[in-house]
N, C-alpha and C positions, 0 to 999 in steps of 0.2 A: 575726452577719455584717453587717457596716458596705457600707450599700448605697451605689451610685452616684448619682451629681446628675448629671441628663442638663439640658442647658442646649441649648430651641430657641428656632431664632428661623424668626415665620412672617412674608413677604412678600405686600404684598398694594397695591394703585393708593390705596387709601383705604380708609376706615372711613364711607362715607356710605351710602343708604338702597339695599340689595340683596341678592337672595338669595347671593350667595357668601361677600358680608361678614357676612351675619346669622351663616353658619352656622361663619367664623372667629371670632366673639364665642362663641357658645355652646361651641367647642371650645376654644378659649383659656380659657375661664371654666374647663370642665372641667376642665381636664388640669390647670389652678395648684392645682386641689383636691389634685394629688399631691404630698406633700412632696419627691418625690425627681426633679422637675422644675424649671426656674425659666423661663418661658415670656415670649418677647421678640415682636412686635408691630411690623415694621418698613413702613412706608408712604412713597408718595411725596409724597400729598398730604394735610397736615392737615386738623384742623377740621370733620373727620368727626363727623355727628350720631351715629353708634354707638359714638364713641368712651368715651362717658359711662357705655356698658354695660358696659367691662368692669370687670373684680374689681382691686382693688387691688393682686391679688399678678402683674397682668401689668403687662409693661412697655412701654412706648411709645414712638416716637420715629418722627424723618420727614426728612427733608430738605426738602421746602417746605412752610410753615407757612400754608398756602391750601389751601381746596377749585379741583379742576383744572375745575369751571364759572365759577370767580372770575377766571380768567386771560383774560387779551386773545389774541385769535388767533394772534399774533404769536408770544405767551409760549408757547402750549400747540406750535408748531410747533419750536422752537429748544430747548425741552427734551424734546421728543420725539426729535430729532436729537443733540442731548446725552448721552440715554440710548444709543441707539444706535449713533454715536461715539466717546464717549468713557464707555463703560460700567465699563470696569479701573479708572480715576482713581477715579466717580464709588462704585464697589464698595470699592476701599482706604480711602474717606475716609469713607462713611456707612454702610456694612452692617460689613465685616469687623470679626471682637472675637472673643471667648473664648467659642465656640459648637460645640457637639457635631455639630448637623443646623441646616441652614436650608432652609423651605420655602418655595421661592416656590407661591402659593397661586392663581396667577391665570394664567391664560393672557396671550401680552403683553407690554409693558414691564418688570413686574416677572422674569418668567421670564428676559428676555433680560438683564437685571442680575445675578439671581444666578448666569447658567451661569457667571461669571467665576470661572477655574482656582482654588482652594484645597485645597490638600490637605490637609489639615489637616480640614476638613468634607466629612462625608456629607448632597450633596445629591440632595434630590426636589423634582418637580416635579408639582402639582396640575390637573388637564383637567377644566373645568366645563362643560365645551362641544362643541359637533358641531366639530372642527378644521375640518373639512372643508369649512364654511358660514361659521363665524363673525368673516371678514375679507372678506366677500365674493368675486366673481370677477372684478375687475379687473385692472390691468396691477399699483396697488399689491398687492392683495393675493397675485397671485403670487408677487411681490418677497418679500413677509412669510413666508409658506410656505417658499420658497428659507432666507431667511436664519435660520427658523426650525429646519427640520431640523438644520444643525448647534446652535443653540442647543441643543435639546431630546436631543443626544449627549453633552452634557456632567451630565446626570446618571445617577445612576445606579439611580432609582427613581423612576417616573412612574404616578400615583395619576390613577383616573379614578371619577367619579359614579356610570356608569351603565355597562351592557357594548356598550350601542349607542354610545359616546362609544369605548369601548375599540377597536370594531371600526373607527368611521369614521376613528381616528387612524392604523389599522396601514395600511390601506386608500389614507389618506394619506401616510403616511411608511414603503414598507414595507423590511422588511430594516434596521431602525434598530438601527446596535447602538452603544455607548459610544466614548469615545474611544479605548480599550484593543480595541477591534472585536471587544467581548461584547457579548450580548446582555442588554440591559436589562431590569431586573424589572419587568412591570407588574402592578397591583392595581388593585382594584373596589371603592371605598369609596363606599357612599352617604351621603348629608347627614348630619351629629346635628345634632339641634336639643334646645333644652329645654324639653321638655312641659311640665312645671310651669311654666316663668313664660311659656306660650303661653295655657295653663288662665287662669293668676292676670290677665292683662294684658286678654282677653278677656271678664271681668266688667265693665273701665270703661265711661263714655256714650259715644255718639256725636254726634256735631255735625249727622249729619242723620236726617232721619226715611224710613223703607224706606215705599213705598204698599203697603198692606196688601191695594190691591182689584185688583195685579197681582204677575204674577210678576220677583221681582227678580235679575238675576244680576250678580256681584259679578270683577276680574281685577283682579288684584296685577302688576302688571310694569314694569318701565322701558320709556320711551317711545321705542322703536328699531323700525328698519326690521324684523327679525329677531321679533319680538310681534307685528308686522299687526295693529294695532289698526285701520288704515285699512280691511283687511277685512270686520274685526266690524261697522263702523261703515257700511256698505254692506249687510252683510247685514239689519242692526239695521231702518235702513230699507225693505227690502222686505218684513219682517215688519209691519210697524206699516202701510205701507201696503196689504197683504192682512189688515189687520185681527185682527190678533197680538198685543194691548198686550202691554206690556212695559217693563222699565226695564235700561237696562244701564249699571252703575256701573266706574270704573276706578280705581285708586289708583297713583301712577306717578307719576315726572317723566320729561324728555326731551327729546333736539335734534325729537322729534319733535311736541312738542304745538302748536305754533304751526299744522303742517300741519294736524294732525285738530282744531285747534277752528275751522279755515277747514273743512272739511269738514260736519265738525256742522251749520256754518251752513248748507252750502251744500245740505243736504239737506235743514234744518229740522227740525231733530230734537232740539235745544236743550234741549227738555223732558221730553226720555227717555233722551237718551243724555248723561252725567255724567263729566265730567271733575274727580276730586276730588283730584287732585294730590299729596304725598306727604305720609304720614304713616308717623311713627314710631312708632307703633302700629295696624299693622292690624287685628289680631285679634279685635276687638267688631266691626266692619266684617263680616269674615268669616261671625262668628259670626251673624250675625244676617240677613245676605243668604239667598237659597232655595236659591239655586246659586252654588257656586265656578266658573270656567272658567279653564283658559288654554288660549287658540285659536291658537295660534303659527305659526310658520311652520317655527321649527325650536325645539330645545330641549338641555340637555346632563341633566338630571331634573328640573328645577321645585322646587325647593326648598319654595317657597309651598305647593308640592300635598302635602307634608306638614304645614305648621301647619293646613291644611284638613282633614285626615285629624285631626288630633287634637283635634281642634275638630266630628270629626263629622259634616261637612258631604258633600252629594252635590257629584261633581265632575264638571264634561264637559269633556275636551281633547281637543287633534286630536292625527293618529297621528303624534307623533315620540317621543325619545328619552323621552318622560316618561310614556310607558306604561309604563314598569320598575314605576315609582312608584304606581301603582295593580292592578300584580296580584293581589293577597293583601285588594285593598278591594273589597269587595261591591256598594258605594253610587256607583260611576262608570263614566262611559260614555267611549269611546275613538271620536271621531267623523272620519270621512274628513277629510283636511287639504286641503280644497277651500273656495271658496268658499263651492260648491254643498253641500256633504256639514257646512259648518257652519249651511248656510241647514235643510236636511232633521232637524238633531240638535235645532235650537232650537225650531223647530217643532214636532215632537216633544214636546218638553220642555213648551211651552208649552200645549197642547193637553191636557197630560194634568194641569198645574197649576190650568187653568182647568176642569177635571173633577174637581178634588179628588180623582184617584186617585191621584196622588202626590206630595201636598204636602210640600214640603219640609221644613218649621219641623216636623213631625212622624215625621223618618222618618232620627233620626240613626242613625250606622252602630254596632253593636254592636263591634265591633272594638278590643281592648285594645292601646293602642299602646306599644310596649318597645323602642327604640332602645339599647339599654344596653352591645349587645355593639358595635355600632361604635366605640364608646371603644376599648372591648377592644382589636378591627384596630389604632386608630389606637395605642396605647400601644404594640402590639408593634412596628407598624413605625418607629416612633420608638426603638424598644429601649429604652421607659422603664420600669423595675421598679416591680410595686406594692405 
C-alpha cells in the first residue's frame, strides 16, 4: 500500500535561544526522521542561533533575514503593524505553498499570520503560555486579547503544553468555537525534547567554575518581566545578608538585563549573584549546578524543567503551570509563588546543603525518562503515517 507524503509547515518568531524554539528543533528534527513527512520551518526572523540545529532534511526559510533584537525601534514597530495590517498580502507572498498542515507554533505574531483563510490547509495552533498573563494587563494588551480571539477561531485545532494553559485559555476565551460555530478541538501536548543529545551536549566544559564550599543554584530563562528575576535577586540578598551563603547563576538574555545588572549593583551582590547571559549549550551548566530553579511568576510548563529532569537534577519552582512538569519527579520541590514563600523554600534548601543532609551533586533522581509517546500525539495529530 503506497503511503501518503504529509507536507508541514511549522511557524514560529525565530530560531534563537528558548524553550519553545528548542523544543521546535528537536520535533522538527524528529518528525523529518519519517520518510512519509517532508517538514518546512517557517520564521519571521532569521539568523537564529538554533537554526544550525537542525537536520538537513528540514526546510528553512523567513521573510526577514535578521534577528528581531538587530532591528531599530522604529523597524520592530512598523513591522509589527505590517503583520497585523496587512497579514493576507504578507501570508500570499511568504507562507502559502503546497502544504497539507501549517502550525503556527507560538502564541503572537506568528499565530496572527497563519489564521489567514486557506482552505486548502488544515490549521493548528500551538499555546505555550498562561494566555491569560502573557501580554500583560494594559489597555495594549486588552487590544491583543480582543483581536486575538477571533484570530485563534480561525483554526481548527489548538495544542496546549500543559492542562493549566488549557484551562486559563477557556477561562479566557470562553464559548470559542470555529469560523463554521464548531467547537474547536483542543489537546494537551507536553514538550519533546531529545534526551540523547541533552545526555551527549552535557559532558562538554564550562567556562566557569561552581564554588564547591557553597551551595549553588542554577535558572535557565529569558530576561522578561514574566521570570522575575528581579525577585530572586532581592530574595538572594536577604539570604546572604542573614548569613546564607550562596551563589545564584542565571543563563538568559533580555530587554530585561540592563534592569537587574543595575540592581545587582545596587544591592552588592556582584559576587554571588551571576549573570551569565546566553548560551547555546546549557546543559553541563545544569548538569553540574546543586539545584536547578525556575522562580517565575507565571509559566506555560518550563520546557528547561525537563532537560533538568533528564539530566537528574533536583529542581525548585514556584506554583504555576510548571508543576505539571514535575509530578511523576520525586527530586522537586513546588514552592509558594511569593516572594516570601521563595525566601522560606531557599532557605530551606540552603540550610540542609550546608548540613550535608541533602547534597545535591549526590542525590540524582532515579527516574527513567521516555518522552517517546509524544511523537506518537504529535504524528497522529498531524495525521502523519508511520
Amino acid at each position: 500500500m503506497r503511503l501518503i507524503m504529509r507536507k508541514i509547515l511549522f511557524g514560529i518568531t525565530g530560531l534563537t535561544l528558548g524553550g519553545a524554539e528548542r523544543v521546535l528543533v528537536d520535533i522538527a528534527n524528529k518528525l523529518s526522521e519519517n520518510d512519509n513527512c517532508e517538514i518546512t520551518i517557517f520564521t519571521l526572523y532569521g539568523k537564529g542561533e538554533l537554526e544550525k540545529q537542525l537536520s538537513k532534511k528540514v526546510k528553512l526559510k523567513s521573510i526577514y533575514k535578521v534577528k528581531y533584537k538587530d532591528l531599530s525601534k522604529k523597524q520592530k514597530i512598523l513591522i509589527s503593524l505590517k503583520i497585523l495590517l496587512n497579514k493576507k498580502s504578507l501570508y500570499k507572498k511568504y507562507v502559502k505553498g503546497d502544504y497539507d498542515v501549517e502550525v503556527a507554533f507560538l502564541e503572537g505574531p506568528i499565530t496572527r499570520l497563519f489564521s489567514v483563510k486557506n482552505k486548502k490547509v488544515e490549521k493548528i495552533a500551538w499555546v505555550h503560555n498562561d494566555i491569560s498573563q502573557v501580554f500583560g494587563n494594559g489597555v495594549k494588551a486588552k487590544l491583543k486579547k480582543h483581536i486575538d480571539r477571533k484570530v485563534y477561531s480561525k483554526y481548527r485545532k489548538i495544542v496546549f503544553v500543559s492542562r493549566d494553559n488549557l484551562k486559563k485559555f477557556q477561562e479566557t476565551y470562553k464559548d470559542l468555537r470555529d469560523e463554521y460555530l464548531e467547537p474547536i478541538d483542543k489537546y494537551v501536548i507536553y514538550n519533546y525534547i531529545d534526551a540523547e543529545n541533552v545526555l551527549k551536549k552535557a559532558e562538554e566544559q564550562i567556562e566557569i567554575k561552581y564554588d564547591n564550599n557553597n551551595c549553588n543554584f542554577l535558572e535557565v530563562a529569558r530576561l522578561v518581566p514574566q521570570k522575575a528575576i528581579d525577585r530572586i535577586i532581592k530574595v538572594h540578598k536577604k539570604l546572604i545578608e542573614n548569613g546564607l551563603k550562596h551563589n545564584f547563576y542565571v543563563i538568559g538574555d533580555g530587554p530585561e538585563r540592563g534592569h537587574l545588572a543595575e540592581l545587582i549593583e545596587k544591592y552588592n551582590v556582584s559576587e554571588t549573584f551571576h549573570l551569565l547571559g546566553k548560551k547555546e549549550n546549557p546543559y553541563p551548566y545544569i548538569k553540574n549546578a546543586d539545584y536547578f530553579c525556575l522562580l517565575s511568576e507565571f509559566e506555560g510548563y518550563g520546557m528547561v524543567i525537563e532537560e533538568a529532569k533528564i539530566l537528574g537534577k533536583p529542581i525548585l519552582i514556584t506554583d504555576t503551570a510548571a508543576r505539571e512538569a514535575v509530578e511523576k519527579y520525586d527530586n522537586a520541590e513546588v514552592l509558594e509563588n511569593s516572594e516570601d514563600g521563595i525566601y522560606k523554600g531557599l532557605r530551606k534548601v540552603i540550610l540542609q546543603w550546608q548540613k550535608k543532609s541533602n547534597n545535591a551533586k549526590s542525590t540524582d533522581s532515579e527516574i527513567k525518562y521516555d518522552n517517546s509517546d509524544i511523537i506518537a500525539k504529535i504524528e497522529k495529530l498531524l495525521n502523519i503515517e508511520k
